[in-house]
MARTORRO-764479 format. One record per residue (C-alpha): x, y, z. Coordinates in steps of 0.02 Angstrom, whole numbers, plus 50000, padded with zeros to 5 digits. Layout:
N
XYZ
...
***
This chain:
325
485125299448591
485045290048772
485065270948761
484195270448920
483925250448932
485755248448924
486235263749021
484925258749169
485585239949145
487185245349171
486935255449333
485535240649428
486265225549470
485655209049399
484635205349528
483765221349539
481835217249551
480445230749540
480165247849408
481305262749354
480265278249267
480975292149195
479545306249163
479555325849127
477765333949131
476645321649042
477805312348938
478445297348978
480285297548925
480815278448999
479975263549094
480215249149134
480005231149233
481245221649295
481225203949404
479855195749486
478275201249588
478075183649662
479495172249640
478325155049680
477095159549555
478255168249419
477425180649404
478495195949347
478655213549386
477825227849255
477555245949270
475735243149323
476305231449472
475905240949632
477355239549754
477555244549943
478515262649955
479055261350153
479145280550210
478505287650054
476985285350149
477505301850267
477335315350126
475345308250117
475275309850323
476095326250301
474785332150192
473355326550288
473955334350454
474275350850346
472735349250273
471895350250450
472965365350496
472175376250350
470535371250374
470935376150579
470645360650641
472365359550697
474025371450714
476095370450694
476025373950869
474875361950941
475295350551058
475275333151056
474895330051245
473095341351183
472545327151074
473335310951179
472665313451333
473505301751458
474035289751328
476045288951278
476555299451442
478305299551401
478125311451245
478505327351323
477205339251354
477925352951227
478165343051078
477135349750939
476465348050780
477625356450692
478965345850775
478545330150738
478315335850554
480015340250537
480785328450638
481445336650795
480215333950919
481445320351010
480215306551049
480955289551039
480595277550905
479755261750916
480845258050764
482805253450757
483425265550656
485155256450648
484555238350610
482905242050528
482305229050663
480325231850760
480735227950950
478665226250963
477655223851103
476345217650968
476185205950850
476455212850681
474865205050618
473915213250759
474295233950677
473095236250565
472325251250642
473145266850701
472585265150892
473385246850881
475255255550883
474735261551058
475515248051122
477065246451027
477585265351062
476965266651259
478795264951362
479925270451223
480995285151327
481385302251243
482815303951133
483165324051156
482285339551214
480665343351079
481735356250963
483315352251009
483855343250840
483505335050709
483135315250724
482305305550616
480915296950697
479435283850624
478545285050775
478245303050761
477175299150598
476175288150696
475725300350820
475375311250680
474105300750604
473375299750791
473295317350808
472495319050639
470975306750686
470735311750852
470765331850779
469635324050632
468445313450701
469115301450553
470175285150539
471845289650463
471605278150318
470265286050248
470795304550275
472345298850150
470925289950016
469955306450065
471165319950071
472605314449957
472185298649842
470355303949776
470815322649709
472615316649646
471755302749565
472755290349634
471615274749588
472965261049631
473615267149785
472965260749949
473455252350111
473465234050065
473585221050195
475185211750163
474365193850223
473115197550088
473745207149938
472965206449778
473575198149621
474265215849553
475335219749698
477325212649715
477645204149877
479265208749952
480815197249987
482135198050117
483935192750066
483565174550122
482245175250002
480885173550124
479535186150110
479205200450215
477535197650291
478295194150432
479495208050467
478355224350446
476535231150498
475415218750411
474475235750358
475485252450359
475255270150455
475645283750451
477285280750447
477515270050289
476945255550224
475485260750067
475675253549910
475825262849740
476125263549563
477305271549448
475805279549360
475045285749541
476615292149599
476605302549443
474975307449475
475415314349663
476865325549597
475545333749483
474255334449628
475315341049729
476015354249628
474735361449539
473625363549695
472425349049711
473005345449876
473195358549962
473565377449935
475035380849835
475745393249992
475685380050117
476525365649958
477875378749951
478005378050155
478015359050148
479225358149999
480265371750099
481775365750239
481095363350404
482585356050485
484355353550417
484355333650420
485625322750495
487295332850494
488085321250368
486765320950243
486755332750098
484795334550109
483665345850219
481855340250267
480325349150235
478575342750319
478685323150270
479865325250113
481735326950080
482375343450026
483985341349887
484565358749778
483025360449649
482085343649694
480855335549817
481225317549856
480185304049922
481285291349996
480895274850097
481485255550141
481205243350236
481515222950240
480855220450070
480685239450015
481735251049928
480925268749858
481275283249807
480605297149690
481475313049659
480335327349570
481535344049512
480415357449537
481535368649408
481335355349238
479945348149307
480645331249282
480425315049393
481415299049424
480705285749503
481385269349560
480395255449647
480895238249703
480245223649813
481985219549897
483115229350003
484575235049871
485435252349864
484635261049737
485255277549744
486545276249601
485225271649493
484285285949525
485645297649508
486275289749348
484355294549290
484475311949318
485995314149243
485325305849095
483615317749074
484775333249101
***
């Protein structure tokens, strides 16, 4: 029988801070807490601490925006330019939908991709709404034709969340509470403001040891940026899976490859997910974030590893599902 304390102790470093689960179906087969929510206050890290999960936050925009296509409020093929009007005028007039789902539409990114860093017009404290972003996306010139290729791109997700209000007639925080959170059950999940999170949530530290509220969104989009659980993310795999949150034909589109990924990667993408052999993975960091939850559609197993510092934690989560088989 697995000694998984050791075996996960021997794969995370020692300074590893955050939550590792280990889960098939409803049973629970390991969890656990490691390291410190808030380092000033000691207070330390348990499964119930809600952490930031970066650009796990896309498969919830995905879902929305699909959501809005089967109820013919929107299409694959619709444009962007339809829904923006004369705002962002350097996002070509033929990117669509579908596009900027899957990652090809070409627009450039008001995000470094190589540094991680936010060259913003803004002040981060200042995005707290999706129409605030305006700003820090207007002038960024397009990276490739819309179609052309696959490359990853943050900003698309904003526009995405955008194009869902403006196609909804609803903010794009509460067509996530509305759409995704509320049937999934997701009770702990929400987009906290990171000047003002509550006692249950884990700030996140940059290698300095600083925090982060200074380096990201003080409230996230579409994009990334909500904060979960281990319990909730559990939750969403059911949800999703079993047809809560949208119909099981369109869950099998969004779970299907869209686009083949970066040509050195060994995954595909699907519409806001990662696409590896049998499994759908939710993956995301940041300065102060690391995620990433893998769900094997064939054992019906998921691994899940959280922390609130930037560390590699890939291993870890490969050394996981080797363990549950």
């Amino acid at each position: 029988m697995t000694d998984w304390p050791v075996e996960v102790g021997r794969v995370a470093a020692a300074d590893f801070s955050g939550v590792v689960s280990v889960s098939r179906g409803a049973d629970i087969i390991f969890e656990r807490a490691y390291g410190m929510a808030d380092r000033a206050h000691g207070i330390a890290c348990r499964p119930q601490t809600r952490f930031a999960i970066a650009s796990g936050t896309k498969a919830l925009t995905a879902l929305v925006v699909l959501r809005l296509i089967a109820d013919d409020a929107l299409s694959l093929s619709t444009t962007a330019r339809s829904l923006l009007g004369e705002d962002l005028p350097l996002i070509a007039d033929d990117v669509t939908v579908e596009q900027l789902l899957n990652h090809t539409s070409g627009i450039g990114d008001y995000v470094d991709e190589e540094t991680g860093e936010l060259p913003l017009r803004v002040p981060v404290y200042e995005l707290v709404n999706t129409s605030d972003y305006l700003p820090a996306l207007d002038g960024v010139p397009t990276k490739f034709s819309a179609g052309a290729r696959f490359g990853y791109c943050n900003s698309g997700y904003i526009v995405l969340a955008l194009i869902a209000e403006r196609a909804s007639g609803s903010g794009y925080h509460d067509l996530v509470r509305e759409q995704v959170l509320r049937p999934a059950g997701m009770q702990d999940t929400d987009f906290l403001r990171s000047d003002n999170l509550p006692g249950d949530a884990a700030l996140g530290y940059l290698p300095d040891g600083r925090t982060n509220v200074f380096a990201l969104p003080v409230r996230g989009n579409g994009d990334g940026g909500i904060y979960t659980t281990l319990a909730d993310v559990r939750r969403f795999w059911a949800a999703l899976f079993d047809g809560r949150l949208l119909d099981l034909q369109w869950v099998d589109r969004m779970t299907a490859a869209q686009s083949a990924g970066p040509p050195a990667h060994r995954m595909s993408y699907g519409y806001g997910c990662w696409l590896e052999d049998t499994a759908v993975v939710l993956d995301g960091g940041d300065h102060g974030v690391s995620f990433r939850s893998v769900f094997d559609r064939s054992s019906g197993s998921c691994c899940t590893v959280i922390a609130n510092l930037e560390t590699p934690i890939s291993p870890l989560v490969a050394r996981l599902r080797e363990l549950t088989g």
